[in-house]
N, C-alpha and C positions, 0 to 999 in steps of 0.2 A: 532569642528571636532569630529563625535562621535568615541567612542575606537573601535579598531578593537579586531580580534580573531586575533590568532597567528595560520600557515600554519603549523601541523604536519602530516597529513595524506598523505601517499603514495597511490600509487594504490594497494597496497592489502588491507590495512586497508580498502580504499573507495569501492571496489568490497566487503570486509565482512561487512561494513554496507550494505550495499545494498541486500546482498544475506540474510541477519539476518531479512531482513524487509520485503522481498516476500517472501524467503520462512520459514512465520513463521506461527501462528495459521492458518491462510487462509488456508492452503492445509488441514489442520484438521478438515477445518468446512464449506468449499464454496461449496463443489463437491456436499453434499448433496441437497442445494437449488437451484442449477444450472442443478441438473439431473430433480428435479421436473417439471421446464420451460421445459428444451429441452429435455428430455427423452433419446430415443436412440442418438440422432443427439448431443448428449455431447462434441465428440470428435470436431464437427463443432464451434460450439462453443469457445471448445477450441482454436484452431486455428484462431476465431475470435478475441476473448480476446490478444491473441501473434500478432497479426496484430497490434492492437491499440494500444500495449505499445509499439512496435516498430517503431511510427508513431513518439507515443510523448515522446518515449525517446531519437530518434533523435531528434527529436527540442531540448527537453530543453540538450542534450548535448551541443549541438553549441551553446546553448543560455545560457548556465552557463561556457562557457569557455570562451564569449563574455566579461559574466560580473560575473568573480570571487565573488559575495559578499552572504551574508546569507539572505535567503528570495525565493530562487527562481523565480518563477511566478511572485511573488508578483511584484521581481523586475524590471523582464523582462519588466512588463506590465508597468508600470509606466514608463521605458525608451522607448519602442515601439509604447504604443497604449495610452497612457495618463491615470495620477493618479487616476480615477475612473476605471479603468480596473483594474489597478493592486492592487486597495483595493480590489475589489471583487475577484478577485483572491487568494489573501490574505486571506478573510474572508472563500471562500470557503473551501479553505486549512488547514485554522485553528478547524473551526467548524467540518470539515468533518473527519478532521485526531484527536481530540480530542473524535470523538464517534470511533474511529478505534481502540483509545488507550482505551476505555472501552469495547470496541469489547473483544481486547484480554487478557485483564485483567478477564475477564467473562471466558472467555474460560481456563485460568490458574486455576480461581477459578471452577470453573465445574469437571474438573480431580481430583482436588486434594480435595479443600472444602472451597467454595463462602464466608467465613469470609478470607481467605486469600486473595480476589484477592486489597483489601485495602492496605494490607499489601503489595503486592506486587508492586504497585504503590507507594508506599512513599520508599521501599526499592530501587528501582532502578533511580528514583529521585535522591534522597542520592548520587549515583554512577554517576549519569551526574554529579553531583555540584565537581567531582572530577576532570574534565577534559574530553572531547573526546579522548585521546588516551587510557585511561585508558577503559571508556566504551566501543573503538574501542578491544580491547584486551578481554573484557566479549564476544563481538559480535562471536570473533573468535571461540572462546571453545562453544558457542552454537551450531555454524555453523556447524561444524563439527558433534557434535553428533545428529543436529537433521534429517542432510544428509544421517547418518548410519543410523537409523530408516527406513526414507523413503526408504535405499535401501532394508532392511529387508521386509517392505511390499510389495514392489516391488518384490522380489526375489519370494514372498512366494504366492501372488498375480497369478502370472505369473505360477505357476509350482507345485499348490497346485493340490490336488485332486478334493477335496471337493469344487465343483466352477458350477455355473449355466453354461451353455450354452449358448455361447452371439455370437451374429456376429459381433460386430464391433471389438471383439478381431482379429476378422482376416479383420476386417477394409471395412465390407459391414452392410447395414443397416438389419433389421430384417426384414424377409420376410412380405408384405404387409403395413409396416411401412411410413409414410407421416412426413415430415418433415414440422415443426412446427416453420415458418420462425420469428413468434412472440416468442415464446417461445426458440428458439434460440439467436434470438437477448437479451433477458431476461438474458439468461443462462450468454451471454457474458459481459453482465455488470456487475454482479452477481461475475462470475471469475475474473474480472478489479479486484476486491477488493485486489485479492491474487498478480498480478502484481505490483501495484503499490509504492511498495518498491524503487526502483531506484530513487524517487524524491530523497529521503535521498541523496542519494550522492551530487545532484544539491542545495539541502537548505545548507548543509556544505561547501559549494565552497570556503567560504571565511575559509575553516580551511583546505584548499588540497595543497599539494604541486604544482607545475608548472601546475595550473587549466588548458590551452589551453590541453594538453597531457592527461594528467591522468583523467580528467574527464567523455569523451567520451568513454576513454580505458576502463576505472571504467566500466560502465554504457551500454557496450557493451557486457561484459564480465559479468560482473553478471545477464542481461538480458536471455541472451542465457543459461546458464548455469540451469536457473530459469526454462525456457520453455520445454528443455530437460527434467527436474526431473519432471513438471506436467502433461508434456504429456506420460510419462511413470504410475504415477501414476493412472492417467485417467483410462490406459486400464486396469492396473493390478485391478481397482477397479471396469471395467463395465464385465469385466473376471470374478471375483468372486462373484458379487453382482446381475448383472443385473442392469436396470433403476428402476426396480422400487423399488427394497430393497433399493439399493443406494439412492434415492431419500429419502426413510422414517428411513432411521438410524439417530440416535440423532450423533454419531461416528464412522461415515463411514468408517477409515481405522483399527481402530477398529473391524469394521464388515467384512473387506474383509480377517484379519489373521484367524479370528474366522470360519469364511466360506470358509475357504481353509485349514481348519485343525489344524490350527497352536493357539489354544487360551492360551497357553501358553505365546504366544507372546502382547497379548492383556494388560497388565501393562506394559510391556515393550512403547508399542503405547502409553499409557496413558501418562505417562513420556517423550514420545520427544513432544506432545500437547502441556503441558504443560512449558515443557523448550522453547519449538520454540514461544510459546504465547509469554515469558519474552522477547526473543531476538526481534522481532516483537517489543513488549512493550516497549524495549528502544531505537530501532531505531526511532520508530515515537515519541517517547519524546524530541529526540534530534531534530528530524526534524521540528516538531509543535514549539519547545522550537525558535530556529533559526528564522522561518518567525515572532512569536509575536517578537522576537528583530527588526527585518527587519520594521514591522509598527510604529513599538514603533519612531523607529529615526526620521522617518517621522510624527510623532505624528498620525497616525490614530488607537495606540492605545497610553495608557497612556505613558507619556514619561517616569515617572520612571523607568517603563520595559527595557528599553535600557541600562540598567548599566551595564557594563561588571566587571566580578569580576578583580581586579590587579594582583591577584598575581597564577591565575588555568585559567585564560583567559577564562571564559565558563560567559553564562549569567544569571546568579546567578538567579534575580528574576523573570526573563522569565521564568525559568525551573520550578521551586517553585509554579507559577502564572498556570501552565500550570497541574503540578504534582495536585495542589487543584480542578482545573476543573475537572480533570479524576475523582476524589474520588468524588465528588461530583456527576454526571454525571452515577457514576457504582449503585447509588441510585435507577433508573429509568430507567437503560438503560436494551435491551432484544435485544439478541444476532444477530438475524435473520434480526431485523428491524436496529441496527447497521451498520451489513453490507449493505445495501439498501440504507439508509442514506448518508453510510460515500461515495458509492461508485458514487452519483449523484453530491457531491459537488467536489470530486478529478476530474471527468469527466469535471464538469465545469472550472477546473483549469487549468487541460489541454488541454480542448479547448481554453483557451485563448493563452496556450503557442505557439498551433502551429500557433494564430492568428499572435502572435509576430513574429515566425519564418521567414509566411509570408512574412513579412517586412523587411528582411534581404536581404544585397546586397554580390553578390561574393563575396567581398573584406574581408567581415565582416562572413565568411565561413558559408556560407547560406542551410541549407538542400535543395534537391531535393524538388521543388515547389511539386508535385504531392505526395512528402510523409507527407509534410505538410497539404497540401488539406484533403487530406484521413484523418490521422487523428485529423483537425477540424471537418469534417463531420461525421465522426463515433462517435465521442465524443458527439457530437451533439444528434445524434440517440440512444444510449446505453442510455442517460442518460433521455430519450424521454421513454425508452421502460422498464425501472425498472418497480418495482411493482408499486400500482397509490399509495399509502399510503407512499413511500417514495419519488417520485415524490412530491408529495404534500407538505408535510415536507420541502423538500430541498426547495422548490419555495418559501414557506413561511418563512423560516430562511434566502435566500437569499434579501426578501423583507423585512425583520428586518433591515441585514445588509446595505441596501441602504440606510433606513429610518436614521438610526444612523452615514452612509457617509453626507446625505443630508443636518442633523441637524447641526454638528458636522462645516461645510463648511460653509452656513449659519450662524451661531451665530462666525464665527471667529476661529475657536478652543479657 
């Protein structure tokens, strides 16, 4: 019987992990490559991206209140659609959210100074191996200040002076302008990267208080709360910038204080980057940390992984196991291609979820069939329409992981 975690998280802890992990470096660094694809049509975009996580954060609500346990997807899949699903699931989630956690390790190191962002990885490590509630309490004090930031940009965004001329501020496209149905589609995969925070709450399931309640409540609520702050930042940043400075700033909310007058404000911006990178950074530690337990019990990855510590209930060398890949990983890794990466194997994860959903009967509190459809099919398409360079990557990391399923099954484990 493998050990369990122990159920301390209520639903506010679970809504601040969850808001610590969308909105964290993502809104400091996606609006740039997503203005590039979709130009003016951003805001569309937007709205596409809040479609698909609303798809598949309904499923995997219902689908982790189904099944309380650490792993997510992983799990689902393996109980819905059979063990080769939900390894690849698995795989997808690990691999993808492990360049997510070099994503924003990169991004902490960038503001401040790229020998730290190592440092920062093994420091917040350290703080998992203390417990989730402890990390859920670090999450809180991020959350909050990197809120105030974004309202600052927001504020200043919105009611500066010094601000280009834009039409979608007032929510029509630019005169003569053609909408870039490819380049949209792009923009909204691009954006996924910054939603998809919410798994967090779903891999911790087996550490939530009364999972069937608190999870979906979790998971709704930091959802909505997420879409409101980006869709505000959206405009306040195509208001000050335009598409196309937007598109070519290295630190676009950076650029929209600076071009609205305010550069004073501009360290200020630097610092919630950098703070919201960390909270990000330990959300998906926690998160990536959970599903390698989740395979480990099942042996498709090493079993030693599965050791729960006795006496902090957290899983000591999953986190450790996971902490060394990121440093390892921040070697080689480049920011832009990150995102792209991380953003085709999370789409694949959650296409399988809502495959699971699928397969859900009333009884077993089933999502609406047609919000499940939607988003397998979107997922499907988003992760179809990336750049081709990370397309290709993921295909080819996804055909690693089969080969190592395939072996692995064949030789017996």
């Amino acid at each position: 019987m493998p050990e369990e975690l122990s159920r301390r998280l209520g639903t506010t802890d679970a809504v601040v992990v969850g808001l610590s992990a969308m909105i964290g470096a993502g809104v400091f660094a996606a609006f740039a490559p997503a203005a590039a694809a979709a130009g003016a049509w951003l805001p569309v975009a937007l709205v596409l991206a809040g479609v698909v996580a609303y798809c598949n954060a309904t499923s995997s609500a219902r689908l982790a209140a189904l099944y309380p346990e650490s792993g997510g997807t992983y799990v689902y899949g393996r109980r819905r659609l059979g063990p080769l699903w939900g390894y690849l699931a698995g795989w997808g989630f690990t691999v993808g959210k492990t360049a997510s956690c070099a994503a924003m390790a990169l991004t902490f190191g960038a503001y401040l100074a790229p020998p730290l962002a190592v440092g920062a990885v093994a420091a917040l490590t350290a703080v998992s191996l203390y417990g989730v509630r402890r990390s859920a309490g670090v999450a809180r004090v991020i959350v909050v200040f990197v809120l105030a930031v974004l309202a600052a940009v927001v504020v200043t965004g919105l009611l500066g002076d010094d601000t280009v001329t834009f039409g979608w501020f007032a929510y029509e496209p630019l005169p003569g302008s053609q909408v870039d149905v490819w380049g949209v589609l792009q923009a909204a995969g691009l954006l996924f990267f910054a939603f998809a925070g919410y798994a967090r709450i779903a891999t911790l399931g087996e550490e939530v208080r009364d999972p069937a309640r608190t999870i979906p409540r979790a998971v709704g609520i930091a959802l909505g709360v997420t879409f409101v702050v980006y869709a505000l930042v959206a405009v306040a940043a195509l208001r000050a910038l335009g598409p196309e400075l937007l598109a070519g700033s290295p630190a676009p909310l950076a650029g929209v204080v600076r071009a609205a007058g305010a550069p004073w404000l501009v360290p200020v911006v630097g610092a919630g980057a950098a703070v919201a990178a960390l909270g990000a950074l330990m959300a998906l530690l926690l998160g990536v940390s959970r599903t390698v337990l989740a395979m480990a019990r099942e042996r498709d990855l090493p079993g030693a992984l599965a050791v729960v510590d006795p006496a902090r209930q957290v899983p000591r060398r999953a986190e450790l196991a996971v902490g060394a890949a990121v440093i390892v990983l921040l070697l080689v890794a480049d920011l832009r291609g990150a995102i792209g990466f991380s953003s085709f194997g999370v789409l694949v994860y959650y296409g399988i979820a809502n495959a699971c959903a699928l397969t859900l009967g009333r009884a077993e509190g089933a999502p609406p069939r047609p919000v499940a459809g939607l988003g397998l099919g979107l997922c499907v398409l988003l992760a179809a329409t990336l750049p081709p360079a990370s397309v290709l990557a993921g295909l080819a990391v996804f055909a690693v992981g089969l080969a190592v399923w395939l072996f692995r099954h064949r030789a017996g484990r």
